[in-house]
N, CA, C and O of each residue as an XYZ file, in Angstrom:
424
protein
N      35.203     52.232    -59.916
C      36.359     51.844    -59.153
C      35.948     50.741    -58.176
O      34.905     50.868    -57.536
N      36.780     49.592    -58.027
C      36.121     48.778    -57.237
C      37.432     48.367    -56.569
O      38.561     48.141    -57.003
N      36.626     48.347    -54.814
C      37.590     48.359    -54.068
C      37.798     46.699    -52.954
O      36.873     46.030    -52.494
N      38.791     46.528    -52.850
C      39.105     44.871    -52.411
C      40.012     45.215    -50.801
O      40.975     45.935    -50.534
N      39.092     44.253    -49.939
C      39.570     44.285    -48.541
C      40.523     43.041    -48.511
O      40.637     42.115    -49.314
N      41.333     43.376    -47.040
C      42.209     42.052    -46.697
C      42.420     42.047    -45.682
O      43.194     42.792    -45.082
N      41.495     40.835    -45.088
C      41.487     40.393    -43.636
C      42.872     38.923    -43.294
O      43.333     37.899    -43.800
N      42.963     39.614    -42.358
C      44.222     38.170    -41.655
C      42.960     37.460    -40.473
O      42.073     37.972    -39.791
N      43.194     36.782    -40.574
C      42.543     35.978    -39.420
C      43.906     35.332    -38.480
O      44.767     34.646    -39.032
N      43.944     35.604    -37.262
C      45.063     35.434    -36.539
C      44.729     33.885    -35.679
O      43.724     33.322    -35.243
N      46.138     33.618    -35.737
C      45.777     32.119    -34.905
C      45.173     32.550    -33.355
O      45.738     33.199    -32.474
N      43.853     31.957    -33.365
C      43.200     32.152    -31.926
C      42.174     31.158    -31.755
O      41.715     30.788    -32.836
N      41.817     30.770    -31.045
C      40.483     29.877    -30.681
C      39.185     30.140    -31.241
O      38.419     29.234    -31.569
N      38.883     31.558    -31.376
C      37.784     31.167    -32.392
C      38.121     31.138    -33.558
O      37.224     31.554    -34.292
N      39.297     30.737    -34.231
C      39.297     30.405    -35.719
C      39.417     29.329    -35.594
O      40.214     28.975    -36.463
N      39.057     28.359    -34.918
C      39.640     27.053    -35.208
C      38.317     26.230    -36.011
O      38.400     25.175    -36.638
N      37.433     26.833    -35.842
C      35.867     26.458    -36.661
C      36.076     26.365    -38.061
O      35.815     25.414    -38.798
N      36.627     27.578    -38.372
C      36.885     28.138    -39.423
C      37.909     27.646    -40.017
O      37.669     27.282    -41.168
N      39.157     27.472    -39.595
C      40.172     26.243    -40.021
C      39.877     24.878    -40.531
O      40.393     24.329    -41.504
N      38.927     24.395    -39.690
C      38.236     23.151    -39.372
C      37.468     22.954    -41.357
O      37.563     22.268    -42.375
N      36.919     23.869    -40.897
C      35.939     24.048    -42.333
C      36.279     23.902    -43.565
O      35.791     23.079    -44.339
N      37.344     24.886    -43.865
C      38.481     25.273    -44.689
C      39.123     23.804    -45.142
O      39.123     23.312    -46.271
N      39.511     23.415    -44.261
C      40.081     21.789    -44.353
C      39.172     21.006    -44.640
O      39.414     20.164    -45.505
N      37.858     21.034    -44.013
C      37.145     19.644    -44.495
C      36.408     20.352    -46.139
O      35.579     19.652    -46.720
N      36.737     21.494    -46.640
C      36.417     21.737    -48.267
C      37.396     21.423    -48.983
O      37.392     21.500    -50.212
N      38.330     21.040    -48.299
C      39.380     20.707    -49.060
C      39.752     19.631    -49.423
O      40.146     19.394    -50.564
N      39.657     18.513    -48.158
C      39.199     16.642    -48.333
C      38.283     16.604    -49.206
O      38.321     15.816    -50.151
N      36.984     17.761    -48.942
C      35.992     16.644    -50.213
C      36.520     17.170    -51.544
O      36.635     16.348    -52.452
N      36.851     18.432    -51.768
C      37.768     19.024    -53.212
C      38.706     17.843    -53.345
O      38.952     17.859    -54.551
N      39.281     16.970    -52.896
C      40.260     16.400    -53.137
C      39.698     14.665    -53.710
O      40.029     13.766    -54.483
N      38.830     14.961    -52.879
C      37.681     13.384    -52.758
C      37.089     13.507    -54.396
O      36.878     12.568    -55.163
N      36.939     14.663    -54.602
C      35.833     14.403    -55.621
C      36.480     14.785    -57.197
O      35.984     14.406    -58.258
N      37.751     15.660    -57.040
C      39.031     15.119    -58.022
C      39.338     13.930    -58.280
O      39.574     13.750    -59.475
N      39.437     12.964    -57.574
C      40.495     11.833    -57.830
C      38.966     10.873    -58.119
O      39.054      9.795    -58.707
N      37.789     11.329    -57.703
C      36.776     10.265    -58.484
C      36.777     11.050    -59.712
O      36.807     10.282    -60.673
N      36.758     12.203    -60.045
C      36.430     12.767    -61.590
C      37.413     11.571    -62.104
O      37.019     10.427    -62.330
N      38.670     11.992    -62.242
C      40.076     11.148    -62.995
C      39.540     10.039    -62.791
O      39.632      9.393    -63.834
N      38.929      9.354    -61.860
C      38.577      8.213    -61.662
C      38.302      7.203    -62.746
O      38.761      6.302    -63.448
N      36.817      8.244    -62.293
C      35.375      7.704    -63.405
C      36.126      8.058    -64.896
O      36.470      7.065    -65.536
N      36.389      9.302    -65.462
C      37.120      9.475    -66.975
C      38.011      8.298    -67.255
O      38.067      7.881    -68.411
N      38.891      7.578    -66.063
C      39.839      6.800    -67.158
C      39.403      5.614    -67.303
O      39.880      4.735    -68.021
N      38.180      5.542    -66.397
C      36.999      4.023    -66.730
C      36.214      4.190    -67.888
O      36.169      3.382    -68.815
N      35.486      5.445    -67.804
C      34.020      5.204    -69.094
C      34.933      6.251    -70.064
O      34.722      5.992    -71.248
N      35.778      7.233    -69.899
C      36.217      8.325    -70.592
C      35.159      9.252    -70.992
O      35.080      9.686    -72.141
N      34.201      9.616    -69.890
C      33.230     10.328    -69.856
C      33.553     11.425    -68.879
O      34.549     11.336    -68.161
N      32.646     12.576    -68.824
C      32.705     13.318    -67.720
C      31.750     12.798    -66.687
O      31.012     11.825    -66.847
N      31.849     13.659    -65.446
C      31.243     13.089    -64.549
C      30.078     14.236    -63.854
O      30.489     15.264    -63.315
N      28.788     13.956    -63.933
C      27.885     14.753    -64.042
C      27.673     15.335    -62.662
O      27.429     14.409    -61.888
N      27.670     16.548    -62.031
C      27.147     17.726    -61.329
C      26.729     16.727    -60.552
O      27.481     16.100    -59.805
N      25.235     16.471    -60.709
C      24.558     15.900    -59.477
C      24.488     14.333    -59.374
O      23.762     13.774    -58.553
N      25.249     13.700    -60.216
C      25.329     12.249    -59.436
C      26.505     12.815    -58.401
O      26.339     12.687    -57.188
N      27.874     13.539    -59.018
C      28.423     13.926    -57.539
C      28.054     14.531    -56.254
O      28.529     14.121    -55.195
N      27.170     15.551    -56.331
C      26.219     15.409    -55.299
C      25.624     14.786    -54.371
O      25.484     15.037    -53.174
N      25.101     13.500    -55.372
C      24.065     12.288    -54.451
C      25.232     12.268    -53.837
O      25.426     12.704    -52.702
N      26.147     11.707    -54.638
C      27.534     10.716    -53.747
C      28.244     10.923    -52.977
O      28.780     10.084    -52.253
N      28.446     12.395    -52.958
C      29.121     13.203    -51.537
C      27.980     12.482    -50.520
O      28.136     11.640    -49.636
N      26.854     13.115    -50.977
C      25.578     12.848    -49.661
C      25.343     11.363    -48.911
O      24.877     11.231    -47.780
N      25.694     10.474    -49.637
C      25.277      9.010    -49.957
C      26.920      9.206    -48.729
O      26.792      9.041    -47.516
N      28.130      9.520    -49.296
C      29.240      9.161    -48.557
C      29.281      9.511    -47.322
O      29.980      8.788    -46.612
N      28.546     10.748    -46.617
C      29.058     11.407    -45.601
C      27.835     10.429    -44.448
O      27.805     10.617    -43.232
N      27.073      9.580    -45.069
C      26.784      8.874    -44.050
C      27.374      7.763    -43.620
O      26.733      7.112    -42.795
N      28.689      7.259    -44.031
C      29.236      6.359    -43.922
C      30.125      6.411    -42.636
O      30.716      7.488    -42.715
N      30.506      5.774    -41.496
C      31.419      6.202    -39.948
C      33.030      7.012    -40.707
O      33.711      7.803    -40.053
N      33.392      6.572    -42.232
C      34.518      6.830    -42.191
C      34.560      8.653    -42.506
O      35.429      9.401    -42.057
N      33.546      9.020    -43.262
C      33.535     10.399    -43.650
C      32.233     11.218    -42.780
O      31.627     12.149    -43.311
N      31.990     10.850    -41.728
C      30.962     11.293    -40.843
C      31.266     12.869    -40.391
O      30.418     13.728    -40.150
N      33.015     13.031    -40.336
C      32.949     14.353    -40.285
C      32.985     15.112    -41.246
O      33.337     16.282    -41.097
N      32.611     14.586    -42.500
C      31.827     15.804    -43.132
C      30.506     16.696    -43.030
O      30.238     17.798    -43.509
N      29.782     15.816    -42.231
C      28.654     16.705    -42.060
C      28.609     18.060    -41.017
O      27.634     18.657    -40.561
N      29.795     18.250    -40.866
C      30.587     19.527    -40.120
C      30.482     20.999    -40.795
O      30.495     22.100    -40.244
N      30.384     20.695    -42.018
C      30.865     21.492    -43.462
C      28.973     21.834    -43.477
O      28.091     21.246    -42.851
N      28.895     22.695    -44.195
C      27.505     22.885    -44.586
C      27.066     22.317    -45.878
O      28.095     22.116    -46.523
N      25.859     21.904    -46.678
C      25.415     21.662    -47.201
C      26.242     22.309    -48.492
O      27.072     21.862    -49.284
N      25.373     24.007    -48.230
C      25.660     24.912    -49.600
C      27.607     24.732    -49.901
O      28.195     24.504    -50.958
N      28.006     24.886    -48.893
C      28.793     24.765    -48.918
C      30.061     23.380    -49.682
O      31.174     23.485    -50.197
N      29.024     22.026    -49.352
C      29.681     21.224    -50.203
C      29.597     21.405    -51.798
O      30.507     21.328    -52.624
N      27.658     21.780    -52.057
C      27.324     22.280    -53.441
C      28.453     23.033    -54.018
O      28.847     22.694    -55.133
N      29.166     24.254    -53.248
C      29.523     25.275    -53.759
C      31.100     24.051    -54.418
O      31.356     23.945    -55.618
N      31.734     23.462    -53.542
C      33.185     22.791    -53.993
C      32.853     22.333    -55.481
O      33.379     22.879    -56.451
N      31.680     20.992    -55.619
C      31.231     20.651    -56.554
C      31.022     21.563    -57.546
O      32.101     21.763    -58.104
N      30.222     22.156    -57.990
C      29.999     23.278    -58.713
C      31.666     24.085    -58.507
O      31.144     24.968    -57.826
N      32.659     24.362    -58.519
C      33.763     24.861    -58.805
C      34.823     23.930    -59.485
O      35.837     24.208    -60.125
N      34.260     22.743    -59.138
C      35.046     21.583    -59.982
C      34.385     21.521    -61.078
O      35.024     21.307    -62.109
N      33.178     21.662    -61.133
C      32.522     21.093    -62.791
C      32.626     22.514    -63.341
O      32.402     22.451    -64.550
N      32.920     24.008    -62.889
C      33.195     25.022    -63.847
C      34.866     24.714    -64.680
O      35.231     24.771    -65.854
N      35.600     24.361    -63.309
C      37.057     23.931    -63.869
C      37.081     23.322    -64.803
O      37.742     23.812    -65.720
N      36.458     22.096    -65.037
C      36.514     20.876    -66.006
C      35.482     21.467    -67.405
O      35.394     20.768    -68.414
N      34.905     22.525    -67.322
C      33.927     22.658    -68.007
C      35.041     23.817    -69.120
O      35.111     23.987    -70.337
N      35.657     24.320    -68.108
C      36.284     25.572    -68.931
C      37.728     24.207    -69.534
O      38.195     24.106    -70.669
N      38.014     23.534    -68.536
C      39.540     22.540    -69.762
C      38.508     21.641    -70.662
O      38.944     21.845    -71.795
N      37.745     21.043    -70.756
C      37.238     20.617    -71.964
C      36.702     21.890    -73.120
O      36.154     21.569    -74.175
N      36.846     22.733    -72.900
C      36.071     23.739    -73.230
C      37.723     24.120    -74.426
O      37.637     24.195    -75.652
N      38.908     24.278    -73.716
C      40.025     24.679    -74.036
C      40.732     23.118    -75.211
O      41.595     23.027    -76.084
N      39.841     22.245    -74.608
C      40.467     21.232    -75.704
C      39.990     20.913    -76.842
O      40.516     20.131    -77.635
N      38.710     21.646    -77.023
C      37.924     21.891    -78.502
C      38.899     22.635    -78.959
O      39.684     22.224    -79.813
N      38.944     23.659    -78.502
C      39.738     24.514    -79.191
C      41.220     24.818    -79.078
O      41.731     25.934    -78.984
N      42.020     23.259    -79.111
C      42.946     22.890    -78.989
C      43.965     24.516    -77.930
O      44.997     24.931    -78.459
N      43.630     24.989    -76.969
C      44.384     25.961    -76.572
C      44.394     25.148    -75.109
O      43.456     24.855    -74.367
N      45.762     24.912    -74.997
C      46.748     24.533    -73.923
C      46.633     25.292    -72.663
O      47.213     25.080    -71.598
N      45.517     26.502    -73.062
C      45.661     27.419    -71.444
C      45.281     26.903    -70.249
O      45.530     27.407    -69.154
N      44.528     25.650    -70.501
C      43.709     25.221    -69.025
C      44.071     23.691    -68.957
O      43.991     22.763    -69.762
N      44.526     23.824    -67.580
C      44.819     22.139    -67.194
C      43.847     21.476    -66.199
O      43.269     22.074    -65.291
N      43.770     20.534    -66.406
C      42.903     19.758    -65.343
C      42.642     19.920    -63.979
O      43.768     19.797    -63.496
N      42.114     20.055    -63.346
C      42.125     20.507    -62.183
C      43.205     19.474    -60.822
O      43.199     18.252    -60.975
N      43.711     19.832    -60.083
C      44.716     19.051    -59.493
C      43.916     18.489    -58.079
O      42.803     18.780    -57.641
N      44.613     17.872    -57.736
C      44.558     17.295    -56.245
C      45.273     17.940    -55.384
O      45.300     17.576    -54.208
């Protein structure tokens, strides 16, 4: 039997870290969608794990995305790695012509 908790986190001052966070996984989830589609409708290739990696890393030193380095490391790994399972399971669904999985969104 396996059992599942459910926490509310209430609007208060110390969640605002945590808000903060939440949001900036979500800019780079969004950042690193619209380069996947990007790069595919240029080379019509996929786009490999750890050059996205470097390139998050390579980006967040730049003044415009500086507050990413707010976010933790593992933590950016972890976005990346949930995008390349997504894309891994819809190419995966288009071998085998089954319509169940769509591209991952923005």
């Amino acid at each position: 039997m396996r059992k599942s908790f459910k926490y509310k986190l209430y609007q208060s001052g110390k969640n605002r870290h945590l808000h903060r966070q939440i949001d900036l996984a979500a800019e780079i989830y969004n950042h690193s969608i619209s380069l996947h589609k990007r790069y595919y409708r240029m080379t019509g290739r996929h786009l490999n794990v750890y050059v996205l990696k470097k390139h998050i890393t390579k980006i967040k030193r730049l003044d415009k995305y500086r507050h990413w380095n707010h976010l933790g490391s593992q933590a950016v790994q972890d976005v990346v790695i949930r995008i390349e399972k997504a894309y891994q399971l819809f190419f995966k669904s288009l071998k085998k012509e089954n319509k169940r999985w769509k591209t991952p969104r923005v």
